[in-house]
C-alpha positions as CSV (number, residue, x, y, z in Angstrom):
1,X,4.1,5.1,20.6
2,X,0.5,4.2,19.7
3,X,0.0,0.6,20.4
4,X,-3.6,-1.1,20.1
5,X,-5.2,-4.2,20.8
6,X,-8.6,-4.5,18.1
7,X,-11.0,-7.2,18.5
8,X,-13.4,-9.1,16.6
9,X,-12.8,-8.2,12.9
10,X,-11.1,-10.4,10.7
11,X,-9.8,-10.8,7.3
12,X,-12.1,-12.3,4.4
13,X,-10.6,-11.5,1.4
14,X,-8.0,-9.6,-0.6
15,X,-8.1,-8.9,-4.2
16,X,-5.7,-7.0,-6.3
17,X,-6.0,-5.1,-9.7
18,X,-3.1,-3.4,-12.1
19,X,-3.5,-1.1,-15.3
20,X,-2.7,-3.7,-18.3
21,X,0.1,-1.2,-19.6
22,X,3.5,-2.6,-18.8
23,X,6.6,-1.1,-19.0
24,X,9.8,-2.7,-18.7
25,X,12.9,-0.9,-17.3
26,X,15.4,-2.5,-19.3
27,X,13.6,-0.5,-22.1
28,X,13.7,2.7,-20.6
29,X,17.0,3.0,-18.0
30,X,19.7,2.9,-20.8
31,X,19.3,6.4,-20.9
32,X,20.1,7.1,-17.5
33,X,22.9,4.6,-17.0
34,X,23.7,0.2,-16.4
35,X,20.0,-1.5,-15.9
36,X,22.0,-4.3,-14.5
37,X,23.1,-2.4,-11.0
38,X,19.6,-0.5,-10.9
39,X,18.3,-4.1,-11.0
40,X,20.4,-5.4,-8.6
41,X,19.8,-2.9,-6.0
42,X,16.0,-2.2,-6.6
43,X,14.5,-5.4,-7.7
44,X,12.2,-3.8,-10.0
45,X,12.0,-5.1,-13.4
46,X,8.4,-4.2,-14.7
47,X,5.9,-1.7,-13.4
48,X,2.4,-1.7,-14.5
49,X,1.3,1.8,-15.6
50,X,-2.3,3.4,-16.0
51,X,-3.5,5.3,-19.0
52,X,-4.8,8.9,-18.1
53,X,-8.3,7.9,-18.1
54,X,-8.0,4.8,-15.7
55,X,-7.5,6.1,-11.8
56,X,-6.9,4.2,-8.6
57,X,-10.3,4.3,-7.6
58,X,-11.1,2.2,-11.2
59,X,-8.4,-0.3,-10.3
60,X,-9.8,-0.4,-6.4
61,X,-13.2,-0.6,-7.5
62,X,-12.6,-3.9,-10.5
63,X,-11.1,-5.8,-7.1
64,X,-13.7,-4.9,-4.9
65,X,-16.7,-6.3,-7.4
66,X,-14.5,-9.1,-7.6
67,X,-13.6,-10.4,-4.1
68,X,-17.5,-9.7,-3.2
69,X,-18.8,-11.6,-6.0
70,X,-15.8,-14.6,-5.1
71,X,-17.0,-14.1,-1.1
72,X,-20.8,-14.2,-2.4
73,X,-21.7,-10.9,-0.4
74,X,-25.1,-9.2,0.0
75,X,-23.6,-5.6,-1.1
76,X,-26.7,-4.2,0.9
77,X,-24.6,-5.9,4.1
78,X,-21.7,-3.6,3.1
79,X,-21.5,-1.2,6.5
80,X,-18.0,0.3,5.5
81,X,-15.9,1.4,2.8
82,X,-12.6,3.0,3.6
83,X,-10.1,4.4,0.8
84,X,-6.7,4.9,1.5
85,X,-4.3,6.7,-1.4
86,X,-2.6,9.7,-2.2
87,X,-4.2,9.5,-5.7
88,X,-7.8,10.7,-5.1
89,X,-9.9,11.2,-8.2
90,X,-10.7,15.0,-7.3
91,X,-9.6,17.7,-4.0
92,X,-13.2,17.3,-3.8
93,X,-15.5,15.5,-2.8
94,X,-14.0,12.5,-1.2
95,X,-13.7,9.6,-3.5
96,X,-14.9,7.0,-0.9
97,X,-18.4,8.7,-1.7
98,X,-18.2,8.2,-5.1
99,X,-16.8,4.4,-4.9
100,X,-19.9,3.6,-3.0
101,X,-22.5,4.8,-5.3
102,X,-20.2,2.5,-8.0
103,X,-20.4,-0.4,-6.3
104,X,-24.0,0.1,-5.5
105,X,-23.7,-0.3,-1.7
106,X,-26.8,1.0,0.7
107,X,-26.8,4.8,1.5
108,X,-26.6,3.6,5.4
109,X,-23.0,3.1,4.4
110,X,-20.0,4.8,6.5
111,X,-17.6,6.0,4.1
112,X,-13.8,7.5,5.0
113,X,-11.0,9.0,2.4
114,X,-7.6,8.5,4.6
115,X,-4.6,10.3,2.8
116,X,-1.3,8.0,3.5
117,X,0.5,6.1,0.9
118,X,3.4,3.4,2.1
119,X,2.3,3.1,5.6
120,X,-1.8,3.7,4.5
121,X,-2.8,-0.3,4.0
122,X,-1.8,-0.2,8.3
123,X,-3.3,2.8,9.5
124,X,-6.7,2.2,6.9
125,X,-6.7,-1.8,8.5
126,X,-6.7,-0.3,12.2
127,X,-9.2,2.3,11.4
128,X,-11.3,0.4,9.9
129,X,-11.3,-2.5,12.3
130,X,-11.5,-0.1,15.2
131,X,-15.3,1.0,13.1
132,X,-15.9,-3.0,13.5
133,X,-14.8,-4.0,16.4
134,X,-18.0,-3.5,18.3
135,X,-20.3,-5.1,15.9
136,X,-22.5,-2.2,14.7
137,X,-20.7,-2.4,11.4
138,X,-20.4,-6.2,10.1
139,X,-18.9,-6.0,6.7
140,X,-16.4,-3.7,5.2
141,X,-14.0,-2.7,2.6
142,X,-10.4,-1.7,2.5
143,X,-9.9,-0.3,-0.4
144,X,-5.9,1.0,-1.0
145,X,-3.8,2.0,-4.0
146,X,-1.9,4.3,-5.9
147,X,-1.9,5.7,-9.4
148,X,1.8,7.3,-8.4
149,X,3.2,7.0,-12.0
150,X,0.9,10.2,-12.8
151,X,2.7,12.0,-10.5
152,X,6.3,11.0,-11.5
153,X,8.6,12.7,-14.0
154,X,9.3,10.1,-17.0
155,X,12.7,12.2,-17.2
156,X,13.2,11.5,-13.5
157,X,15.2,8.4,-12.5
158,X,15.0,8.8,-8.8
159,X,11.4,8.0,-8.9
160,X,10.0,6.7,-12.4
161,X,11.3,3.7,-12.7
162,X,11.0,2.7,-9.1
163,X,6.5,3.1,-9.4
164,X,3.7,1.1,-10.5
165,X,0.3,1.8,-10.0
166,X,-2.0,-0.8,-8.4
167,X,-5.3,-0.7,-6.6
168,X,-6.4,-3.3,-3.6
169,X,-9.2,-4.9,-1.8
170,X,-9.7,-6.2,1.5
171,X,-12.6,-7.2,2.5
172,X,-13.5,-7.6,7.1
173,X,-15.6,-9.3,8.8
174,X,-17.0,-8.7,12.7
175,X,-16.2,-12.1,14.2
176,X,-16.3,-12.5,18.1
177,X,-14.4,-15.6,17.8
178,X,-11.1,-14.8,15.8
179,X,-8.0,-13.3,16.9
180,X,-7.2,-10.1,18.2
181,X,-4.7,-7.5,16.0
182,X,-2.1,-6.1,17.4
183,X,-0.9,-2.7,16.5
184,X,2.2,-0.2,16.5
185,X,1.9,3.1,15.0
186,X,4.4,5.8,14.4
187,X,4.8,9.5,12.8
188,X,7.2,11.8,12.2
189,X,6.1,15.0,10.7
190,X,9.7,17.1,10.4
191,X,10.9,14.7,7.5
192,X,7.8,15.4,5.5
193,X,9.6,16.9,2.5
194,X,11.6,13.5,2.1
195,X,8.7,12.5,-0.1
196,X,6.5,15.4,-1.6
197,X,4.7,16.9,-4.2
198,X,5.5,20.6,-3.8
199,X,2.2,22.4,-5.4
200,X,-1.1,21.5,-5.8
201,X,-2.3,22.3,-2.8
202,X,-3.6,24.7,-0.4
203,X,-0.1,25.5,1.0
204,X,1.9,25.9,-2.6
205,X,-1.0,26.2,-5.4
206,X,-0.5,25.8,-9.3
207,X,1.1,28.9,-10.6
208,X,2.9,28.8,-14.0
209,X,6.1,28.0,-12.7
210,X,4.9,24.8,-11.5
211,X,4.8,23.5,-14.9
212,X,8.1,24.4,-15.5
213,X,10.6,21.2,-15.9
214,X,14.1,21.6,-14.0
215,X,17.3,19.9,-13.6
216,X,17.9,18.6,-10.3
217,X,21.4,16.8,-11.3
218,X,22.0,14.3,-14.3
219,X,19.0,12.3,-15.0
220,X,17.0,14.2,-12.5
221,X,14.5,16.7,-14.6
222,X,10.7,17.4,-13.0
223,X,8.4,20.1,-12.2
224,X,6.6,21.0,-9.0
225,X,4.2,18.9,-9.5
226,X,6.0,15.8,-10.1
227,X,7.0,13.7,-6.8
228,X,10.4,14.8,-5.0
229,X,12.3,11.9,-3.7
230,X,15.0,12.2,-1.6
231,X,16.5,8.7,-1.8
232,X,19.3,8.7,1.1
233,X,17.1,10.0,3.9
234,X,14.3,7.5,2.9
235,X,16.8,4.5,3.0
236,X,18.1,6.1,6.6
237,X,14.5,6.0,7.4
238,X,13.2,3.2,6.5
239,X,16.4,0.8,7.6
240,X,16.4,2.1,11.1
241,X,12.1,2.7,11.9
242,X,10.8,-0.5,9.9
243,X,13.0,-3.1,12.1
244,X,12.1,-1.3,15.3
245,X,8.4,-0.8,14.7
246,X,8.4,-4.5,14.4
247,X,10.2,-5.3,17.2
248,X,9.0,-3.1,19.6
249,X,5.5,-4.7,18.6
250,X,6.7,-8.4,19.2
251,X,8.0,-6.7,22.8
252,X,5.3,-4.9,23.9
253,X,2.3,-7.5,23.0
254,X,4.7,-10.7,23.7
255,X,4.0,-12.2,20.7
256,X,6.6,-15.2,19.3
257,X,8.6,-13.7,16.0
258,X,9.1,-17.7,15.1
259,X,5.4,-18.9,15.1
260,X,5.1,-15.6,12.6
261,X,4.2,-17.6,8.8
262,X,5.0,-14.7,7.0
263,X,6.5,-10.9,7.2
264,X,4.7,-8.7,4.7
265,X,6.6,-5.3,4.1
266,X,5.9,-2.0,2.1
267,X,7.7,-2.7,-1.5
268,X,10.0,0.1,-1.3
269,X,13.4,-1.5,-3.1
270,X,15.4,-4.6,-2.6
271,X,18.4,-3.3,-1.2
272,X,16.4,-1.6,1.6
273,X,13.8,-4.3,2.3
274,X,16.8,-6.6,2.6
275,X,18.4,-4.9,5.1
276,X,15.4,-4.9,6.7
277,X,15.2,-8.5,6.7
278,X,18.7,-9.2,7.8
279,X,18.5,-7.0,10.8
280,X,15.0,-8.6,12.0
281,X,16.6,-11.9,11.2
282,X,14.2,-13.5,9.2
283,X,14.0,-16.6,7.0
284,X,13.7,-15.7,2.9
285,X,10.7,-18.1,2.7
286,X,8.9,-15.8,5.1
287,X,9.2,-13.0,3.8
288,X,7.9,-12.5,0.2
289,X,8.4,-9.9,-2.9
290,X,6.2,-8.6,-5.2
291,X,9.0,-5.7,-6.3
292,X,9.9,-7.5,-9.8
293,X,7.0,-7.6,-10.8
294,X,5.0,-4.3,-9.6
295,X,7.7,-2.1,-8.4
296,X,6.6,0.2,-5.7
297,X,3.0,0.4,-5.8
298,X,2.3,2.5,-2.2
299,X,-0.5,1.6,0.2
300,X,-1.6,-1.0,-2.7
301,X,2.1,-3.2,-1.9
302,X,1.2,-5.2,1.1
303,X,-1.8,-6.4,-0.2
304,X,-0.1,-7.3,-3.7
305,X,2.1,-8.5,-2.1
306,X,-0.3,-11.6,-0.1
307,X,-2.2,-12.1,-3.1
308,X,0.6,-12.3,-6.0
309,X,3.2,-14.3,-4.1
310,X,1.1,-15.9,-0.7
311,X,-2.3,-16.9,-2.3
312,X,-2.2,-20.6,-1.7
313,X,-1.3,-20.7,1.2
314,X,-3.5,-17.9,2.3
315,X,-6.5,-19.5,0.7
316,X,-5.4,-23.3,2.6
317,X,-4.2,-22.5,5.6
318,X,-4.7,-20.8,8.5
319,X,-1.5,-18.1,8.9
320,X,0.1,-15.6,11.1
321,X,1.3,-12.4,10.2
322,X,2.9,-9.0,10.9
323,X,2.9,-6.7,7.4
324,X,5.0,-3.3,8.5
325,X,4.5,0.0,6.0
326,X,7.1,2.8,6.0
327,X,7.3,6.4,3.8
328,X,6.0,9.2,2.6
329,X,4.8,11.5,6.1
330,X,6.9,10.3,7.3
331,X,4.6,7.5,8.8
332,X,4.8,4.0,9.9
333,X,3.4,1.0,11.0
334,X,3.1,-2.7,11.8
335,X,0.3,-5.1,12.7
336,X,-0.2,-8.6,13.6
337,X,-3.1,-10.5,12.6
338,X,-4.4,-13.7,11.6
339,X,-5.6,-15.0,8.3
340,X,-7.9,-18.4,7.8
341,X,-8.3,-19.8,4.4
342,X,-9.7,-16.4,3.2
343,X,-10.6,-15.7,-0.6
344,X,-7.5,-14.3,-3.0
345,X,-9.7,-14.1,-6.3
346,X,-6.6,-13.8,-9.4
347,X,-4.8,-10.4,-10.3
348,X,-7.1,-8.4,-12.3
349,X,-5.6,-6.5,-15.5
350,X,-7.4,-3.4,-16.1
């Protein structure tokens, strides 16, 4: 297992931005069967959806302008922008290039796509704090988020009413004074077609078949180029690796589960998350939801997740935590950090 011990980067700020299209699920899961038991087991009431001309790097890109201009930033003093998501704006070039010529930030900038959606605010927060740690970068951005509802099936109940689209920003610091993070990274390539988009690229292209729209079983119609969910052997995943990922970092670094203020995990349904929960043994009141609101929202769901339903206390207090992400890869993770009053501008409708 891939355990690391980063120093001297901390968190500033994060900032969160949805489409202003909402859709309600009550509205659109008659069709498919009793809203009342898919609400029970999922959580998800609303999902926020973007128009075709809005993409993740718009919604990334409104919370980054705002949590600089809320943390009064130099953007010249921007070192690093790294952009996590599985919802890039082109195959090429890399969108992190284009987001910094947006925001206006110096061409002496370092500038990384990373491909990962659940488990992608993680592995982008260690990347890009393992860039810091030694001081030659000072500021950067973490920018992470999904546009997913683009690539789901509206006729598919296994995975359009379970995704919103959201866009985040985090903003790090170098600080030789704070806290280290702590670290616990995991991968498991053979259950890769658990969560996938067949064509598209390089290995299956476009061909006309992949705009074809198939039955899959009642309520399940998509093409191959809609996303593929395979909803039992994500649950089995993500019930078993989550808890353990989590408690083999609390082993491994020694760090105390009960002076942890708050559990942050991947928004992936309510039933599952619960589990979760229960088998870490966790207090409710530390570990908080954003699922209602947002639904699923990928790399973009841990940060959502601090800023929609942690903010005050995040912005008055200094707090522990250990945020775990889990999915599509398959890939997970968990990190422990610190946060110290740190900005948490207002949601952002875009």
């Amino acid at each position: 297992m891939a355990f690391l011990e980063l120093k001297n980067v901390t968190v500033k700020g994060i900032a969160a931005c949805v489409p202003k299209n909402l859709e309600l699920n009550e509205d659109i899961y008659s069709r498919w069967g009793n809203y009342e038991e898919f609400f029970r087991t999922t959580g998800i009431e609303k999902r926020h959806k973007a128009p075709v001309d809005i993409c993740t790097s718009d919604l990334c890109i409104a919370a980054a302008e705002n949590l600089i201009k809320e943390l009064h930033w130099d953007k010249s003093e921007i070192d690093t922008v790294v952009f996590v998501s599985q919802t890039p704006d082109y195959i090429l070039p890399a969108t992190s290039c284009i987001i910094q010529n947006r925001l206006g930030l110096s061409e002496r900038c370092y500038t990384l796509d990373i491909s990962l959606g659940c488990s992608g605010w993680v592995y982008a927060l260690s990347v890009i704090s393992a860039l810091m740690q030694n001081g030659n970068l000072k500021k950067g951005l973490l920018l992470a988020g999904d546009t997913a509802l683009k690539y789901c099936s509206p006729e598919d109940k296994s995975t359009y009413p379970l995704f919103g689209d959201a866009g985040s920003a985090t903003a790090l610091e170098y600080d030789n004074e704070t806290s280290p993070m702590y670290y616990n990274m995991n991968t498991d390539g053979s259950g890769f077609e658990a969560i996938i988009i067949r064509d598209g690229g390089s290995r299956n292209g476009i061909t006309k078949d992949s705009l074809i729209n198939q039955s899959y079983g009642e309520g399940v119609i998509r093409s191959r180029l809609d996303t593929e969910l395979d909803g039992m052997s994500v649950f089995s995943f993500g019930i078993s690796k989550a808890p353990q990922v989590v408690n083999d970092l609390l082993a491994h670094f020694e760090l105390n589960k009960d002076a942890v203020d708050c559990f942050t995990f991947h928004q992936a349904n309510l039933f599952m998350n619960e589990k979760i929960r229960k088998k870490l043994k966790l207090p409710v009141e530390k570990v908080p939801y954003s699922l209602k609101d947002f639904g699923n929202t990928s790399s973009a769901s841990i940060p959502l997740t601090l800023l929609t339903q942690f903010s005050n206390r995040l912005k008055s207090e200094k707090l522990k935590h250990i945020a775990c992400g889990f999915g599509v890869g398959l890939s997970w993770g968990a990190v422990s950090f610190e946060t110290n009053r740190i900005v948490c501008p207002n949601l952002i409708l875009l």
